[in-house]
C-alpha positions in Angstrom: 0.0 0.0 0.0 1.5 3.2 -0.8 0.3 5.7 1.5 0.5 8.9 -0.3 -1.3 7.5 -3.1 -3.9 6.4 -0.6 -4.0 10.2 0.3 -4.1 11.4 -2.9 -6.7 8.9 -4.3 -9.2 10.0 -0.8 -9.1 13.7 -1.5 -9.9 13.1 -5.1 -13.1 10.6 -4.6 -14.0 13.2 -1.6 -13.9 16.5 -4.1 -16.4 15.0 -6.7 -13.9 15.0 -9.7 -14.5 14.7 -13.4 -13.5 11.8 -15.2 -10.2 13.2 -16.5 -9.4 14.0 -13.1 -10.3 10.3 -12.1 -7.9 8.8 -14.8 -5.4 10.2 -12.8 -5.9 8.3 -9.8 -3.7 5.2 -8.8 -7.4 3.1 -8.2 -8.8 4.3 -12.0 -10.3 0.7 -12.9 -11.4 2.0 -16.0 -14.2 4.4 -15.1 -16.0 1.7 -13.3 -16.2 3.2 -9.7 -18.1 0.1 -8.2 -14.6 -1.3 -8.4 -12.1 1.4 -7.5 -13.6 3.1 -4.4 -14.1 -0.6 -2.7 -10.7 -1.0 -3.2 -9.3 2.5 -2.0 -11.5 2.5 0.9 -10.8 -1.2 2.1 -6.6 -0.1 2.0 -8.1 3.4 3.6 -9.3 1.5 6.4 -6.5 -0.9 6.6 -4.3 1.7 7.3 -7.1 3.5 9.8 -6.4 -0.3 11.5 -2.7 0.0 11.9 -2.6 3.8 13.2 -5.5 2.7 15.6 -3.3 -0.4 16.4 0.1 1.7 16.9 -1.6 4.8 19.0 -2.8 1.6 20.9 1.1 0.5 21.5 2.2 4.2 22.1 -0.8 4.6 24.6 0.2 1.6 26.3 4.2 2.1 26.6 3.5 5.7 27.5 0.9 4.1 31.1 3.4 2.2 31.6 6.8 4.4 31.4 4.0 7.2 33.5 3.8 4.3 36.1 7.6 3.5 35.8 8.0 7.5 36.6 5.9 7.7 39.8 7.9 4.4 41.3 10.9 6.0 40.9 9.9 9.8 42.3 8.9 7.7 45.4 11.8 6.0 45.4 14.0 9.2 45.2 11.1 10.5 47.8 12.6 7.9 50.0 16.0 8.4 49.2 16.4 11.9 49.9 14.7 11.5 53.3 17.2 8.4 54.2 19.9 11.0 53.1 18.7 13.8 54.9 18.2 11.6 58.2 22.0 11.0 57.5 23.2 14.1 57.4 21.7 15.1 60.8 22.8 12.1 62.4 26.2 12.7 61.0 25.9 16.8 62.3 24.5 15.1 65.7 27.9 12.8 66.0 30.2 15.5 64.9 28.6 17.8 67.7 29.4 14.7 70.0 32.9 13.6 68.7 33.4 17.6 69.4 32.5 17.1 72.7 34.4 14.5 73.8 37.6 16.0 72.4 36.9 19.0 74.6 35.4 21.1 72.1 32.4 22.1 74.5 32.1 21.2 78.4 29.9 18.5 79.2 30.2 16.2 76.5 27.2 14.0 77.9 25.0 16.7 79.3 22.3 16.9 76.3 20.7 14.1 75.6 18.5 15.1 72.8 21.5 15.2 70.4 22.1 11.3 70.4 18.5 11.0 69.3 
């Protein structure tokens, strides 16, 4: 099926041409149009089929990358919070290690900070 040809032989039929302007078309049977249009409409809907069929495939890849997408935001939603909980604990050690070296009196005074 050549798809252009398709295109062009559709507009044509659809602008109610003359016969000379039918001769022209890649479906001409001869001037008998019982035969050309069944044929030009069955390969027009053919290829109505396989764009139907693909924007099926793209819908579907698309749901799924969308669903692949919010897995990974919560992933990354998890991540940074593990990371962030790091980095305190980290801030809350250094503040300790600090105190033990004699950074600050009373190395074991505050509680809260080994929370």
């Amino acid at each position: 099926m050549d798809i252009e040809k398709l295109i062009e032989a559709v507009r044509l039929c659809g602008s109610t041409p003359k016969v000379d302007q039918c001769k022209q078309c890649a479906y001409w049977t001869g001037g008998d149009m019982s035969k050309c249009i069944p044929k030009m409409t069955a390969e027009a809907a053919t290829a109505l089929q396989y764009l139907r069929e693909g924007a099926d495939e793209v819908n579907t890849a698309l749901r799924e990358q969308l669903a692949e997408n919010e897995k990974l935001r919560a992933d990354l939603a998890r991540v940074t919070a593990e990371r962030d909980a790091a980095i305190k604990t980290a801030q809350k050690l250094d503040k300790i290690v600090g105190r033990v070296w004699g950074e600050e009196e009373d190395a074991y005074d505050d509680k809260s900070i080994l929370c």
